[in-house]
C-alpha positions as CSV (number, residue, x, y, z in Angstrom):
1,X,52.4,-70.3,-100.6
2,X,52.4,-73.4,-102.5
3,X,50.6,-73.2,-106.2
4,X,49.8,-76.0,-108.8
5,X,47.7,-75.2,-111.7
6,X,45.8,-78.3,-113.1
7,X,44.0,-78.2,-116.9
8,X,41.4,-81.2,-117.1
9,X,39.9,-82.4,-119.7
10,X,37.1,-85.3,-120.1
11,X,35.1,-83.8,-117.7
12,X,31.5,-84.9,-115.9
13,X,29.9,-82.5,-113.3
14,X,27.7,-84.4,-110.7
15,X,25.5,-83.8,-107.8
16,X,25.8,-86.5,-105.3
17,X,26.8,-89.4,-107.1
18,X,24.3,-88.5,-110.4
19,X,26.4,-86.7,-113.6
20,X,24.1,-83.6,-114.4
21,X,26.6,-82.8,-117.3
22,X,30.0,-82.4,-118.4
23,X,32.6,-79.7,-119.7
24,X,35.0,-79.2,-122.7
25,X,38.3,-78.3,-120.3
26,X,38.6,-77.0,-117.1
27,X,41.6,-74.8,-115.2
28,X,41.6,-75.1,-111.7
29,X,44.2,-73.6,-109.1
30,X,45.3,-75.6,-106.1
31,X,47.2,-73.6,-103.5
32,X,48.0,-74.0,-99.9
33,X,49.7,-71.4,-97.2
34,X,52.7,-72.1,-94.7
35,X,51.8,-71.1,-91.4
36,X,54.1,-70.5,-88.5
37,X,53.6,-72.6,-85.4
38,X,54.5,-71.1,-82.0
39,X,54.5,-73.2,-78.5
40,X,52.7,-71.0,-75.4
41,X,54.7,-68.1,-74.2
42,X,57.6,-68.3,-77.3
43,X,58.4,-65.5,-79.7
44,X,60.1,-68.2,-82.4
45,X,58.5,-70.7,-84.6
46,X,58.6,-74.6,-83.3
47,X,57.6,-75.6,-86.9
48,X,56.5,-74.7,-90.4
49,X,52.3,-76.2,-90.9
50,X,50.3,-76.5,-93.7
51,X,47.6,-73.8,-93.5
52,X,44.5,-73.1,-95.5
53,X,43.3,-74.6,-98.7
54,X,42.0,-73.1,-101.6
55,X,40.6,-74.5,-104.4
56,X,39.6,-72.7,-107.8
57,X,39.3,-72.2,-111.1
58,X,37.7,-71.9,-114.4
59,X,34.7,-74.2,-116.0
60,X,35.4,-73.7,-120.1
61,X,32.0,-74.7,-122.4
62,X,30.4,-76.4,-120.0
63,X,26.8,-78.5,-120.5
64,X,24.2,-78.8,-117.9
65,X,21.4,-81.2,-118.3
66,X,19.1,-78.9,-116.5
67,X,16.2,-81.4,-116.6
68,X,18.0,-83.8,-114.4
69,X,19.0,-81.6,-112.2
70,X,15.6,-80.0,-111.6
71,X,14.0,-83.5,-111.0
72,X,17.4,-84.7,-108.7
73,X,17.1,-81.2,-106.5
74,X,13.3,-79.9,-107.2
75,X,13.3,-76.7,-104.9
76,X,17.5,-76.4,-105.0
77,X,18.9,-73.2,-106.1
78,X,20.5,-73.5,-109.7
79,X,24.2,-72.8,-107.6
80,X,24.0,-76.2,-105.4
81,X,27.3,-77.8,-104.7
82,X,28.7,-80.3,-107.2
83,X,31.5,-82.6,-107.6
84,X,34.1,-82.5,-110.5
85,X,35.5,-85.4,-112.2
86,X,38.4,-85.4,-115.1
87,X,41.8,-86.4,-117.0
88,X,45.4,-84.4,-116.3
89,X,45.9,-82.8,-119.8
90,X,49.0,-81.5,-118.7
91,X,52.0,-81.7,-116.2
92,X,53.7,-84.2,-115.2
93,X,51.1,-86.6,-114.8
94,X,48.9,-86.4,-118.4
95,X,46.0,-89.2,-118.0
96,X,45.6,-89.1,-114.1
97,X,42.3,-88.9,-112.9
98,X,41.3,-85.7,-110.8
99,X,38.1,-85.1,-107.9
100,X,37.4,-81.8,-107.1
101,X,34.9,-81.9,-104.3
102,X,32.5,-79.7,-103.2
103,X,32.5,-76.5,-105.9
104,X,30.3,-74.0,-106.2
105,X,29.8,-71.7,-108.7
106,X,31.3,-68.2,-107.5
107,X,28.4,-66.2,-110.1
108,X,25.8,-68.1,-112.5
109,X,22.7,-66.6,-114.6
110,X,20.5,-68.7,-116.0
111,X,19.9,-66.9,-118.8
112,X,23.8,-67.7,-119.6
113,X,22.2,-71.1,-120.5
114,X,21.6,-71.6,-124.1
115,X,18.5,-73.6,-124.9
116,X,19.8,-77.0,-125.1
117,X,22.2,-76.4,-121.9
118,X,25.4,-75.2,-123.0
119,X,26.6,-72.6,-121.0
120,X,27.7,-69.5,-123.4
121,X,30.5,-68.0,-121.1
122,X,32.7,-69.3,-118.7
123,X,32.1,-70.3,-115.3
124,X,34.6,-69.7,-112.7
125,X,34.1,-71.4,-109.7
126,X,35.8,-72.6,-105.7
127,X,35.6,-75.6,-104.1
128,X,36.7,-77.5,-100.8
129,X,38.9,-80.4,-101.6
130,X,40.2,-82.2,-104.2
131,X,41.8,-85.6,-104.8
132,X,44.2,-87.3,-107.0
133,X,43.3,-91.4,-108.1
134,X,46.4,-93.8,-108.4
């Protein structure tokens, strides 16, 4: 299995296209599994494949204008899908930007919320794909 552990920071949470808030630092865990290949009828591998993704981690103090995202999804569950976009703090590219696509928020309670939208604890979270910009 192939591991990379990413810390962002500068961070804006949006929901198709729309920032709905943002987030003091998140960690996020980017793996992938080898899979063996086999042809029909063979016993041996023909090739080592990438195999399944998985994307997760960890939102830290994280803000959620929670008026704007009642009025963009009225009748949406509070746990809709939402993109992530940030800065590399670390590694061996600092300043890169990074897209997570597609999280989801693996346990959420609204009452977690303060008043003003900060969120008191933090939010772990999975998502499908994620992206690197030049």
């Amino acid at each position: 299995m192939v591991k990379q552990r990413i810390s962002i920071k500068d961070v804006d949470l949006s929901i198709n296209g729309s920032v709905i808030g943002g987030a003091e630092e998140i960690t996020c865990t980017v793996s992938r599994d080898n899979e063996e290949a086999y042809e029909g009828g063979t016993y041996k591998p023909v090739e080592i494949v990438d195999g399944k993704l998985h994307v997760a981690g960890t939102i830290t103090r994280a803000f959620i204008d929670v008026d704007l995202l009642n009025e963009l999804m009225p009748n949406a569950a509070l746990t809709a899908p939402f993109d992530i976009r940030g800065s590399i703090a670390n590694g061996k590219t600092p300043g890169r930007t990074i897209n997570i696509f597609g999280a989801k928020l693996d346990s959420f309670d609204i009452n977690s919320l303060t008043i003003d939208g900060y969120a008191k604890n933090a939010l772990p979270f999975k998502a499908l794909d994620w992206r690197l910009d030049p």
